[in-house]
Backbone as a ProteinNet text record, in pm:
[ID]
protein_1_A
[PRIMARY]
XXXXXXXXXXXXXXXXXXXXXXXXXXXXXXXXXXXXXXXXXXXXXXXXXXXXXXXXXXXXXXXXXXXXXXXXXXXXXXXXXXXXXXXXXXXXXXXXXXXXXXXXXXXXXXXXXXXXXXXXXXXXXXXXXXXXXXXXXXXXXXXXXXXXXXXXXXXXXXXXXXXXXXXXXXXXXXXXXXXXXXXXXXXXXXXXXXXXXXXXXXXXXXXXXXXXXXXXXXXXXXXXXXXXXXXXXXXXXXXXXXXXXXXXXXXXXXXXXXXXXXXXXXXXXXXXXXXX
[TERTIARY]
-1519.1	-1613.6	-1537.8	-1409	-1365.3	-1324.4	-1269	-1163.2	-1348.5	-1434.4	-1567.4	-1523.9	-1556.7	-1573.1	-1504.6	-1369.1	-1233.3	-1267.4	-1301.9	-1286.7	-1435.2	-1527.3	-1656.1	-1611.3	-1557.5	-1476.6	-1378	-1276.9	-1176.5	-1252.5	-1380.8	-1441.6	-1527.4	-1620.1	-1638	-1530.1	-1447.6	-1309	-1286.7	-1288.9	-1224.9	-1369	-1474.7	-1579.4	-1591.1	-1551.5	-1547.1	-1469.9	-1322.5	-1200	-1256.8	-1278.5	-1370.6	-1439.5	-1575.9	-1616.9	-1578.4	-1447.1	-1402.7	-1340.4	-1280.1	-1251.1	-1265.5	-1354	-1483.9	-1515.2	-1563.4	-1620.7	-1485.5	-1381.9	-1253.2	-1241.4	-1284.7	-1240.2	-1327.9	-1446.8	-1609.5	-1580.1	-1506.2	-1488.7	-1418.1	-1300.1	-1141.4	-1249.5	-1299.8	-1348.2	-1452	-1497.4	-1575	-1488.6	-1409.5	-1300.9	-1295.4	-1199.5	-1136.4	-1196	-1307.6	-1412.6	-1418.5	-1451.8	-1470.3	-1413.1	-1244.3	-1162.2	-1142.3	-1149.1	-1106.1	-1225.2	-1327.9	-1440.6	-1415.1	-1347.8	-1331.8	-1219.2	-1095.8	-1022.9	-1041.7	-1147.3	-1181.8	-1087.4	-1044.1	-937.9	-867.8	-855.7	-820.6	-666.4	-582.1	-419.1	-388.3	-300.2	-280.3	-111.9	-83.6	69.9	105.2	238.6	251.3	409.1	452	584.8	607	557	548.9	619.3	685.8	747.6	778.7	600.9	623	525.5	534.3	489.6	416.4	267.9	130.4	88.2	115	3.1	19	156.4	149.4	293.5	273.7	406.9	371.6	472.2	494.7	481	352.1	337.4	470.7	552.9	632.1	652.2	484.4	433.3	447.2	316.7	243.7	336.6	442.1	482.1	371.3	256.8	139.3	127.8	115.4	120.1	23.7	12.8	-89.7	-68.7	-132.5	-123.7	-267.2	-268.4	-395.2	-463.2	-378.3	-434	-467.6	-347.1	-362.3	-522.9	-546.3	-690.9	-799.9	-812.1	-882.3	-919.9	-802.2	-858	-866.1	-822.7	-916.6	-1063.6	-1069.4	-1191.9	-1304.2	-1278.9	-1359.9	-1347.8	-1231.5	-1237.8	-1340.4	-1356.9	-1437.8	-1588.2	-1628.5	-1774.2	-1774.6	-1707.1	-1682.6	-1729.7	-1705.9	-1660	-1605.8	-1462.3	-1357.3	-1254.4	-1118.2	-1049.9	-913.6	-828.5	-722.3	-623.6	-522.7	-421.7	-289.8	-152.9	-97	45.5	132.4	228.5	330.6	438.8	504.6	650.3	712.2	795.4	848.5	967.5	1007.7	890.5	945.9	789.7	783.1	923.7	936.7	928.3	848.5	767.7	663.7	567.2	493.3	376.2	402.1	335	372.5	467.7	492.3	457.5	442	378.1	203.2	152.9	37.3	32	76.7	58.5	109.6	180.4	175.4	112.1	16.4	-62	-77.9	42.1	86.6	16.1	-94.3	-121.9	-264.4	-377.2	-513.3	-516.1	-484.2	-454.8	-313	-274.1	-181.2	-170.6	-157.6	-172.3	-13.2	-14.3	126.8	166.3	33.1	1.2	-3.5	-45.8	-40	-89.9	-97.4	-193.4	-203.1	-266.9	-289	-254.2	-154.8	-100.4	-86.3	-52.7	-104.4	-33.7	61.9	199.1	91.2	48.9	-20.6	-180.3	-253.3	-354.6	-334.6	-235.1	-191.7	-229	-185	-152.6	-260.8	-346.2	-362.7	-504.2	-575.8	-682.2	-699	-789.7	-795.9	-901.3	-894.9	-1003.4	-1046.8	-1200.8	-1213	-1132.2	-1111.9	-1026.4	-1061.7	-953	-998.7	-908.2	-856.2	-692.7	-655.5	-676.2	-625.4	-538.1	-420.2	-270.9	-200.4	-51.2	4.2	163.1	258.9	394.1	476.8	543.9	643.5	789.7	881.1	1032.5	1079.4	1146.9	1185.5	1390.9	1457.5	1586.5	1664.9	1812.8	1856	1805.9	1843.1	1756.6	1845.1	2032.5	2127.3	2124.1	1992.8	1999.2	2130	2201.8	2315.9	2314.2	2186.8	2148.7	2158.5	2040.7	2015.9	1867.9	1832.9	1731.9	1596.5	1532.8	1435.8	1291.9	1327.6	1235.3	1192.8	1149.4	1133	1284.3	1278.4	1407.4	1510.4	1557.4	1650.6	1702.1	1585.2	1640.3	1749.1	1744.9	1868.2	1973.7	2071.1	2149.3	2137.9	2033.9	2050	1961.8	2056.8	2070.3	1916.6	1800	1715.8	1656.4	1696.1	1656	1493.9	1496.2	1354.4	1333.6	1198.4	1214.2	1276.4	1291	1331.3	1162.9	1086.3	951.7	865.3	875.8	783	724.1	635.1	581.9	643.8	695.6	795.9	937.2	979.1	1098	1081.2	959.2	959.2	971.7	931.3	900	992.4	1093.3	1257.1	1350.1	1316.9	1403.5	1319.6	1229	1165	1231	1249.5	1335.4	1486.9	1514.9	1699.7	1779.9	1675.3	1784.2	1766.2	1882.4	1905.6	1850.1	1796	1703.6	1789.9	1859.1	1967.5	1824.4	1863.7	1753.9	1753.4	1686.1	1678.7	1550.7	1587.2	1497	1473.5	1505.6	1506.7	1375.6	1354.8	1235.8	1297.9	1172.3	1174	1254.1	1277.4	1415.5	1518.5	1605.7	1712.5	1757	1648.7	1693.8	1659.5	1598.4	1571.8	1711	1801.4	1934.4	2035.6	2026.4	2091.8	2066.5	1985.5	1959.8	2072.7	1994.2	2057.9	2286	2322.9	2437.4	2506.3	2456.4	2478.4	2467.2	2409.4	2473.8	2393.1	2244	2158.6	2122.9	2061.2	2001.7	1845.1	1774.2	1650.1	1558.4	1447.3	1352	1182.5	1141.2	1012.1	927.9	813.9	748.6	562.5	501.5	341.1	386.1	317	307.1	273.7	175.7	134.8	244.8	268.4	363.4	518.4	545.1	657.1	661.7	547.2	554.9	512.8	409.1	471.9	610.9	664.2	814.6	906.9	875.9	942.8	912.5	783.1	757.2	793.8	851.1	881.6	1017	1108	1232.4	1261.7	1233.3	1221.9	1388.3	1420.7	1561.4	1586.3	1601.2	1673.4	1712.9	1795.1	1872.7	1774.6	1676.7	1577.3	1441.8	1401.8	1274	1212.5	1125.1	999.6	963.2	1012.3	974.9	826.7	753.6	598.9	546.4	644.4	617.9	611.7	681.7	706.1	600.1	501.5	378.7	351.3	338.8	385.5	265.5	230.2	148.8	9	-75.4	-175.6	-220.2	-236.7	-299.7	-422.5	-402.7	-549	-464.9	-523.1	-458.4	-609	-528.3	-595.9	-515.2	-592.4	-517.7	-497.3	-427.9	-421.3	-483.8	-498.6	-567.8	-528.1	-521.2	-541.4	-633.7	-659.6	-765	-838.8	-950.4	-1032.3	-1101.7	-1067.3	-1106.2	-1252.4	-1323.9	-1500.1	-1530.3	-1555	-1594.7	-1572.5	-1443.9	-1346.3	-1385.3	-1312	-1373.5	-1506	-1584.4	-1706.6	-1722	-1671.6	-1691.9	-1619.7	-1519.5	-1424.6	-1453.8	-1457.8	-1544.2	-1674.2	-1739	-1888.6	-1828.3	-1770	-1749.4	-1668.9	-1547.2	-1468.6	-1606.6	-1669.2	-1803.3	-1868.2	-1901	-1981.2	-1911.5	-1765.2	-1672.6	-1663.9	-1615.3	-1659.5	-1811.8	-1935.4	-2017.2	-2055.8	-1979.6	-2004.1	-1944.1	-1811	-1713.4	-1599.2	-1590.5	-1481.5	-1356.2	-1317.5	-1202	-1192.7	-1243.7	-1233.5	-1187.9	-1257.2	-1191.7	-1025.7	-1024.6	-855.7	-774.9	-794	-747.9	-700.8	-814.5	-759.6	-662.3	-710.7	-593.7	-464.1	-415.7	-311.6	-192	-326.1	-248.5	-307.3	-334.9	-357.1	-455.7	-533.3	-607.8	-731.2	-787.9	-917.3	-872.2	-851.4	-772.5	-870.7	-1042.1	-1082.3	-1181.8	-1128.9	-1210.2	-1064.1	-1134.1	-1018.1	-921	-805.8	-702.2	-709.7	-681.3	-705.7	-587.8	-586.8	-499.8	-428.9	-451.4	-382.1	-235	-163.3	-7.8	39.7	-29.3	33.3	115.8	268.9	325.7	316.6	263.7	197.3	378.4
3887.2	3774.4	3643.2	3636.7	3484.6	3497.6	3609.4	3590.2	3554.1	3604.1	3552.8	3424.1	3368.8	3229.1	3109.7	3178.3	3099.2	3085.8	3189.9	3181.1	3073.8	3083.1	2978.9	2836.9	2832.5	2674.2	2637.4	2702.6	2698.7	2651.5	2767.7	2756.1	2581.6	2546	2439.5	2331.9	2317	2243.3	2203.2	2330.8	2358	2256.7	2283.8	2205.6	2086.5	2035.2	1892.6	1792.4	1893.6	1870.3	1776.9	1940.6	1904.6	1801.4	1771.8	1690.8	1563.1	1572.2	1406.3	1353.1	1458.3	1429	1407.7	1441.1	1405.8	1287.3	1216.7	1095.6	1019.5	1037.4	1008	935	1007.9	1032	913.6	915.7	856.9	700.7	697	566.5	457.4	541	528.4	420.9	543.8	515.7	367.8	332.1	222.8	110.3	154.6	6.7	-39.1	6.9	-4.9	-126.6	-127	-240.4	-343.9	-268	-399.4	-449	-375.8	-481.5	-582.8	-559	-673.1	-771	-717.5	-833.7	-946.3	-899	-905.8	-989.2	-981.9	-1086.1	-1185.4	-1143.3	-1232.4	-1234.4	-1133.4	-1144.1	-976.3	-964.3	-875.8	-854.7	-796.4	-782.6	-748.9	-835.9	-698.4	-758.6	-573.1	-621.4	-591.5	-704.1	-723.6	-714	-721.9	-823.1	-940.5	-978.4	-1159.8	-1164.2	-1065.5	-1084.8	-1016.2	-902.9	-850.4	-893.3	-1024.5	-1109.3	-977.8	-979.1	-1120.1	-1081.3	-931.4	-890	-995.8	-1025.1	-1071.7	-1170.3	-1268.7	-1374.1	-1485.8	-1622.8	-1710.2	-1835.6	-1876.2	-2020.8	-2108.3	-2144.5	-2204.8	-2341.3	-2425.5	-2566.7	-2564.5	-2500.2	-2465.9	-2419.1	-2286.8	-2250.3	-2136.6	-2145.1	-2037	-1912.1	-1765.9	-1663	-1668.5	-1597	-1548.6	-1444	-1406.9	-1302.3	-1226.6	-1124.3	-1031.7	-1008.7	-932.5	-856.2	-902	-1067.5	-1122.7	-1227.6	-1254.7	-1355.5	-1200.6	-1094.3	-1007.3	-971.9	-972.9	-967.9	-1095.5	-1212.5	-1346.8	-1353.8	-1290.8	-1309	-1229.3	-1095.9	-982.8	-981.2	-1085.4	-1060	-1179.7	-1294	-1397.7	-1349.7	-1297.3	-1214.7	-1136.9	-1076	-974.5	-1112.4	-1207.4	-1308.9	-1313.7	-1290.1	-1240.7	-1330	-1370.3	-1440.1	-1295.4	-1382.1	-1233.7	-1323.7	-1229.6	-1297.1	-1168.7	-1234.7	-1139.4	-1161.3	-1048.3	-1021.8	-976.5	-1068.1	-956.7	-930.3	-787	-696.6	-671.1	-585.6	-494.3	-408.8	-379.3	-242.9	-121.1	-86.8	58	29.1	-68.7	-99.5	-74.4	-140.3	-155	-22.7	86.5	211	251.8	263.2	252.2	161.7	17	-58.2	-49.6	23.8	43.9	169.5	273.6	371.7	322.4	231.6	231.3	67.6	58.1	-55.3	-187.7	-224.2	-375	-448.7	-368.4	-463.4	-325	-383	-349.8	-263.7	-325.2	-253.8	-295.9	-236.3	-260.1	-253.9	-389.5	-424.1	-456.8	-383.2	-421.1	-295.4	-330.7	-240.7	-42.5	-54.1	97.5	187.5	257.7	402.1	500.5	587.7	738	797.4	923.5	1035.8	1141.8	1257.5	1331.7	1334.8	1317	1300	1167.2	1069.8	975.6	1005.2	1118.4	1139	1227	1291.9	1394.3	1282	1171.3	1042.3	914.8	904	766.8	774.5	689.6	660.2	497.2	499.8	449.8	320	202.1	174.3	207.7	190.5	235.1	168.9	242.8	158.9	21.7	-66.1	-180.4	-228	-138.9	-134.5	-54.4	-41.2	90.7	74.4	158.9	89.5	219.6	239.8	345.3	276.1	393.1	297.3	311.3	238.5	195.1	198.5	116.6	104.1	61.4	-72	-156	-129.6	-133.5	-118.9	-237	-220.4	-332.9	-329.7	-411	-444.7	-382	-423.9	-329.9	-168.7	-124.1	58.1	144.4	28.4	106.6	197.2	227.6	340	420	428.3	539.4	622.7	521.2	556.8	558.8	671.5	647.2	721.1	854.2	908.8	929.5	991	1074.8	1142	1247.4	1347.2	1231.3	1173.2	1062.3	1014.9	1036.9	1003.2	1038.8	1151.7	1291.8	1168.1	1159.2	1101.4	973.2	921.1	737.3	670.1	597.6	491.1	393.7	401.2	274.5	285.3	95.7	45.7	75	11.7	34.1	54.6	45.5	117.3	223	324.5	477.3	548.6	469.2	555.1	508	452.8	402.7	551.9	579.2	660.5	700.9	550.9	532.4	601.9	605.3	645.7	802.4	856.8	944.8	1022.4	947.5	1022.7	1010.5	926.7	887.5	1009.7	1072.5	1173.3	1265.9	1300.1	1440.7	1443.9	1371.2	1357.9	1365.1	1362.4	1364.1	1238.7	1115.1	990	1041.1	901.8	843.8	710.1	708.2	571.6	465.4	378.4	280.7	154.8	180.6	66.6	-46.8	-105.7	-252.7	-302.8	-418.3	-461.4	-618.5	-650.3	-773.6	-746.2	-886.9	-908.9	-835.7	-838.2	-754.7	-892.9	-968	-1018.3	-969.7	-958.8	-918.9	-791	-700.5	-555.6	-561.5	-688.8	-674.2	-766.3	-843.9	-915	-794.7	-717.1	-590.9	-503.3	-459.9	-379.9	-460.8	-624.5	-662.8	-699.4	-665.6	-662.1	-522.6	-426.4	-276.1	-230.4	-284.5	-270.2	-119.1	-123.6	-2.2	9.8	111.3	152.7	128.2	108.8	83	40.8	26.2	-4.6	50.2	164.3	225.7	153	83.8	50.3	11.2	-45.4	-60.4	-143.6	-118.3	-177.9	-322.4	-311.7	-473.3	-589.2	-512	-576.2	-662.7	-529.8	-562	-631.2	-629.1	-720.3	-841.9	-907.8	-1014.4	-1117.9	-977.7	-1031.1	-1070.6	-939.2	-1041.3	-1140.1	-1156.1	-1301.5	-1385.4	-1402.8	-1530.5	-1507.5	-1403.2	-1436.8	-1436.2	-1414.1	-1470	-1437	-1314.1	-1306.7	-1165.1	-1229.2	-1109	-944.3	-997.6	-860.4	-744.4	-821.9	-668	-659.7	-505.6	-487.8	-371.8	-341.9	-260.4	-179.5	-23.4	68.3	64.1	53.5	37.5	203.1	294.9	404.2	514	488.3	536.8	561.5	608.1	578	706.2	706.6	776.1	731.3	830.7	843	752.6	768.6	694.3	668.8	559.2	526.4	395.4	419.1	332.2	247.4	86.8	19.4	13.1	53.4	73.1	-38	-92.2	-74.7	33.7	68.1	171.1	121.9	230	188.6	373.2	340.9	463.6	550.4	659.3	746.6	759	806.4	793.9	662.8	617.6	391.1	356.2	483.5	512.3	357.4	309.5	172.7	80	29.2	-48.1	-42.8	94.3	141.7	147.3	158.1	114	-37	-91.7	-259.4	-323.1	-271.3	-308.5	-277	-113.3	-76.1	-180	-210.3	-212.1	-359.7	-462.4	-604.4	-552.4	-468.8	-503.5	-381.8	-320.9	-323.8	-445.1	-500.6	-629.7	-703.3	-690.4	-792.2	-784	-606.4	-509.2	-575.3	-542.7	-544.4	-737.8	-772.7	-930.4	-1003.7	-952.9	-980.7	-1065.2	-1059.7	-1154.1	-1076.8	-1015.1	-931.5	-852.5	-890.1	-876.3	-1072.1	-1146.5	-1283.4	-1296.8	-1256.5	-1228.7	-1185.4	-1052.3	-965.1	-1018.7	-1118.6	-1212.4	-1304.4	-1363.4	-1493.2	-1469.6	-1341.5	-1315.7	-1204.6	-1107	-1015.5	-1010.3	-1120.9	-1136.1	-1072.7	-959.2	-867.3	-819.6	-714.2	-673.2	-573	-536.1	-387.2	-325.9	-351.1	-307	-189.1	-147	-52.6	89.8	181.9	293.9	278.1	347.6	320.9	430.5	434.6	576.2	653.5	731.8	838.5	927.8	882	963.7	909	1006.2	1020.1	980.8	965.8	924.8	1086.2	1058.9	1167.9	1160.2	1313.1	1328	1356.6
-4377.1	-4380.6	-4364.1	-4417.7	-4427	-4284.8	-4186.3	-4093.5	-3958.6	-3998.3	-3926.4	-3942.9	-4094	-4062.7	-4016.3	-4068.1	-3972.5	-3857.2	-3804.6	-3598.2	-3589	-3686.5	-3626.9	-3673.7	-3721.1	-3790.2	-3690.9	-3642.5	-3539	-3386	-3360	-3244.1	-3260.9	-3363.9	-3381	-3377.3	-3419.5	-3422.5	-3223.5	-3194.1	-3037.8	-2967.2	-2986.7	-2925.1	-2954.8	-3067	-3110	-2972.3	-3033	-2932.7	-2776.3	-2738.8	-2582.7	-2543.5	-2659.4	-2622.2	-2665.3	-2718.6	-2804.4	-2651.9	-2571.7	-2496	-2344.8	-2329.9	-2200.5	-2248.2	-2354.8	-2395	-2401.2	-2412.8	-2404.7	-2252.8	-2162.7	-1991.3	-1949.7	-2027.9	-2006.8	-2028.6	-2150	-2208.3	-2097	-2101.5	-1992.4	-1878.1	-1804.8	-1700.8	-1718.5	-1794.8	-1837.3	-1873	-1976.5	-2010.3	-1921.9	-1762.1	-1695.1	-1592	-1596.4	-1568	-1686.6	-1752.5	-1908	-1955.1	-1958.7	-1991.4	-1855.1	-1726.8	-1603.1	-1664.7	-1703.9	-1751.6	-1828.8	-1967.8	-2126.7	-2046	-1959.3	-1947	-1866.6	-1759.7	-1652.3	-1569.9	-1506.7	-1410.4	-1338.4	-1258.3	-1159.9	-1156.3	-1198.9	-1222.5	-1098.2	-975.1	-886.2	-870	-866.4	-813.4	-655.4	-609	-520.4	-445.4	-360.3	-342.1	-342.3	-274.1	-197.4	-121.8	-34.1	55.6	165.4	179.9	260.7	366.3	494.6	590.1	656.5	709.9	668.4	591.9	500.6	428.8	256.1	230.9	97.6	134.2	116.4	77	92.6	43.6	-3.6	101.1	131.5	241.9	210.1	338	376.2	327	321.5	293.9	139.5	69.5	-23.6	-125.2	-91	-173.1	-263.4	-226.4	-308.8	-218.9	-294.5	-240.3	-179.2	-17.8	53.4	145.4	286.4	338.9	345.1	409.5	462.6	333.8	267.2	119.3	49.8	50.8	-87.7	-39	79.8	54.9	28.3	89.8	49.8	-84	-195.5	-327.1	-350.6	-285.4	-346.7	-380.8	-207.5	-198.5	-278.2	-248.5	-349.7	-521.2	-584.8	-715.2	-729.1	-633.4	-645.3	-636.9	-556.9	-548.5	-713.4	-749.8	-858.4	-973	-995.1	-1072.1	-1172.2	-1122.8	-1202.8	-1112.6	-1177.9	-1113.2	-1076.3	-978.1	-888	-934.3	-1022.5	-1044.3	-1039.4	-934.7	-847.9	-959.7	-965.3	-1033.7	-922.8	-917.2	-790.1	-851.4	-753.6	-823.4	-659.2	-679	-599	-525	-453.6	-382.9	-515.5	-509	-579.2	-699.3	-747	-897.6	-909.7	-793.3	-778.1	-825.5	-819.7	-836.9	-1000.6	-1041.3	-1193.3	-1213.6	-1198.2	-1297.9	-1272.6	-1203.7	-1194.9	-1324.5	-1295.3	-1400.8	-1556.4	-1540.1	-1688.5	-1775	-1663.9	-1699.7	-1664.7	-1617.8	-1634	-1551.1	-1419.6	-1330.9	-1341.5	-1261.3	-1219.9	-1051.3	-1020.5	-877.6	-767.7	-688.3	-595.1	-473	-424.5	-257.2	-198.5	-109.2	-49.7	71.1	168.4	279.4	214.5	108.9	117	181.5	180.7	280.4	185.8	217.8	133.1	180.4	141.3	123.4	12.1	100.9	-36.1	-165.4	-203.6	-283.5	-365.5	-311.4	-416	-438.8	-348.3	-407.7	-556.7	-547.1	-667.6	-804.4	-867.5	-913.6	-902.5	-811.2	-806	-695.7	-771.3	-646.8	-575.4	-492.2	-380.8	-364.9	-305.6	-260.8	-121.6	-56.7	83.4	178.2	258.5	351	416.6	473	529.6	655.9	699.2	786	846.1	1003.8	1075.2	1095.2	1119.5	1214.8	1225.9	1293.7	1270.7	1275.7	1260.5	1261.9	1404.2	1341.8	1564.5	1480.1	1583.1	1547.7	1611.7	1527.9	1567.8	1606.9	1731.2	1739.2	1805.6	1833.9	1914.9	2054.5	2135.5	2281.8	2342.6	2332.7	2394.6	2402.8	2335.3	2347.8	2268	2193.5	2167.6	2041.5	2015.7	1895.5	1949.3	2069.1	2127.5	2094	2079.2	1984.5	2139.8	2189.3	2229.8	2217.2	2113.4	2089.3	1930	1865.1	1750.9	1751.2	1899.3	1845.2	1816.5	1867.2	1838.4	1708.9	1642.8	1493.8	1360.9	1417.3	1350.1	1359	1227.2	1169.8	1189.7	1227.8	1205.8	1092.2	1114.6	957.9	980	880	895.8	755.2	763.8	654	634.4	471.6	408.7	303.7	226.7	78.1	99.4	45.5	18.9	-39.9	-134	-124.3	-62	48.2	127.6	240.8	287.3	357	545.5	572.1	703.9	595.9	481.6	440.3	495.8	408.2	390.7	570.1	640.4	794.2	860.9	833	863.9	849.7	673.3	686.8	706.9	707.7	803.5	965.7	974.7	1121.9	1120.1	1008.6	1041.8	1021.1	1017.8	950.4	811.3	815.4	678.6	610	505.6	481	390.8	446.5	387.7	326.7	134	57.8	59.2	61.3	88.7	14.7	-57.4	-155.4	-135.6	-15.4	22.4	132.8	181.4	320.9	417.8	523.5	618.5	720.3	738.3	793.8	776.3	654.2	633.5	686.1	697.2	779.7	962.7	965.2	1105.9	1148.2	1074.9	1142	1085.8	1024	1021.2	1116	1147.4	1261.6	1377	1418.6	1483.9	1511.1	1423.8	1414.1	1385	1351.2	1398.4	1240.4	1157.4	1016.9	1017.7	1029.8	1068.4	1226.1	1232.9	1337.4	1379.7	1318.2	1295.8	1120	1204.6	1092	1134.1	1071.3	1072.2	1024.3	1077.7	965	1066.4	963.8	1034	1187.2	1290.2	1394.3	1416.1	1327.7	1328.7	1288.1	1174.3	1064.8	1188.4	1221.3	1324.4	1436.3	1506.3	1617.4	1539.2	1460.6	1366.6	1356.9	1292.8	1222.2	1349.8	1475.2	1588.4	1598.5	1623.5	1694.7	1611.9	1492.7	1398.6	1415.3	1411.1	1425.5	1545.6	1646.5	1714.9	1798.4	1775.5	1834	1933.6	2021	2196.3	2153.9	2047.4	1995.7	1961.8	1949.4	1863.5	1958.8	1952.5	2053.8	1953.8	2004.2	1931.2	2027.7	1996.3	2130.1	2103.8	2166	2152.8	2188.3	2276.1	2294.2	2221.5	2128.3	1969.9	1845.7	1861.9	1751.1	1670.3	1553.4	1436.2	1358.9	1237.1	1094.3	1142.6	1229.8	1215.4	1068.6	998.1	854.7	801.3	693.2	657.9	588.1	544.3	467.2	345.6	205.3	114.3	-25.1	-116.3	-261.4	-327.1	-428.7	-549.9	-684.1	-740.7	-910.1	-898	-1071.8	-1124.1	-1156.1	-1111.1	-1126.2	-1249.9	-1237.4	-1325.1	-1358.6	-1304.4	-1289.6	-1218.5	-1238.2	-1150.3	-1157	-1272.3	-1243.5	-1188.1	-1215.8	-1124	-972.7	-948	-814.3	-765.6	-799.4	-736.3	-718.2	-813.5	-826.1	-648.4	-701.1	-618.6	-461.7	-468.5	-324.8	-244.6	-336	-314.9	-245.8	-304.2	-232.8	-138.6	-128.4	-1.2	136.4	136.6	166.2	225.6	147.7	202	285.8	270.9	341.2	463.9	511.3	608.5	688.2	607.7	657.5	723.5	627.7	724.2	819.3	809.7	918.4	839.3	721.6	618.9	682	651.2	659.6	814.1	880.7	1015.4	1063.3	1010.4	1004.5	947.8	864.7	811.5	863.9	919.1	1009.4	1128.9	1194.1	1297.1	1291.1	1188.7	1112.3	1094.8	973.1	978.8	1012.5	1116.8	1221.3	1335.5	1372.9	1517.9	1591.8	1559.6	1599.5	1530.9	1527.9	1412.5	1410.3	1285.1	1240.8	1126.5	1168.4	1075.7	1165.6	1295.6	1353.1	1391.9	1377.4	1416.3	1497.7	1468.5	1637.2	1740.5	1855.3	1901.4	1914.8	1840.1	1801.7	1927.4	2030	2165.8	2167	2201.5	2220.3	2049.5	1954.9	1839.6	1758.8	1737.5	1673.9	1505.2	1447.6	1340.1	1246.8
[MASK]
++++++++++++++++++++++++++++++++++++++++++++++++++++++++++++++++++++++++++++++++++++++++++++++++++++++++++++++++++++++++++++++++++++++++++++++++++++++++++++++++++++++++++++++++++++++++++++++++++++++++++++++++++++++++++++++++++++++++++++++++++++++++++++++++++++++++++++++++++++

């Protein structure tokens, strides 16, 4: 009789458990809105220095870029103020998981390695990646196969890292702007630099130097440009979705898009000759 009632006390115990913790998941998912409320403000982390999507006006001195007027704009609809924290890249994702910031802009994309971890807002950014080398050819660099043992800068967890060494380079870190590896490239220090297409023809045109070209023939990882938040953040995420939505649907961020990458990168790319 007692060893009955143990197991119905234990089994009650075990159901408590369960449901303390679904309402647990329930809550999570609610704060996660209520506290951005309760502070009035949108945490996002950034670099500031990765040109057009996030960095530092020349004049002004105040952060801007693609992303960063995008959550201006959508934490302003939200009416909540956007206030940007910037770090290294390879912070940027730990300090999301362990709180310190609300979401993270700094051209990301989705892959599966961060769906495991982390969710998403809808996309707002087609593009795929290119590579940028010297003009003299003296890498040697003209295909994909080409890549086997050459040196190109970059994060190391960046998604161009990761497709660098699936190919046979080597990914030399760099925690500085995307200048500093493009006058490295140019003086032989590396061999290249993988990275968004847009991004790169950009950075040429401002530095503006002979030595470096952009095989344009070269096109790799078609991707989406998304923020991160941490999963389970239903609220957030809908909040958040629903304005960059409207933004989409009015032409805001197709206006941005023009402004500070030259183009509208808010319709698909076409995926012909692109290597997966």
């Amino acid at each position: 009789m007692r060893r009955r009632s143990l197991g119905i006390v234990v089994s009650v115990v075990m159901l408590i458990a369960v449901l303390t913790a679904c309402g647990q998941k329930d809550d999570k998912s609610q704060d996660s809105w209520e506290k951005v409320k309760e502070k009035g403000k949108i945490v996002i982390g950034t670099s500031g220095t990765y040109y057009p999507m996030d960095y530092k006006d020349a004049k002004s001195n105040e952060l801007t870029g693609f992303e960063v007027e995008i959550a201006k704009e959508f934490s302003k609809r939200l009416g909540v103020k956007a206030e940007f924290k910037t770090m290294e890249f390879d912070g940027i994702l730990p300090a999301l998981r362990n709180g310190q910031i609300d979401l993270a802009a700094n051209n990301f994309t989705v892959n599966e390695e961060r769906k495991k971890k982390f969710d998403f807002t809808i996309p707002y950014k087609y593009s795929y990646g290119t590579i940028v080398v010297r003009s003299s050819d003296s890498s040697g660099i003209k295909s994909v196969d080409d890549f086997k043992n050459k040196k190109f800068g970059g994060s190391p967890t960046s998604n161009f890292a990761d497709f660098s060494r699936a190919h046979g380079a080597e990914v030399v870190s760099y925690t500085e702007g995307t200048d500093t590896i493009l006058r490295d490239i140019a003086v032989g220090r590396i061999d290249g630099f993988l990275n968004d297409h847009l991004m790169i023809e950009l950075a040429l045109k401002q530095l503006n130097d002979d030595r470096l070209k952009m095989l344009g023939d070269i096109k790799f990882q078609p991707n989406v440009g998304v923020m991160v938040m941490k999963k389970d953040n239903d609220e957030l995420k809908k909040k958040v979705d629903g304005a960059i939505k409207d933004m989409l649907e009015d032409g805001t961020i197709k206006k941005l898009s023009e402004k500070f990458l030259g183009s509208d990168v808010t319709k698909k790319v076409d995926e012909k000759d692109i290597v997966e």
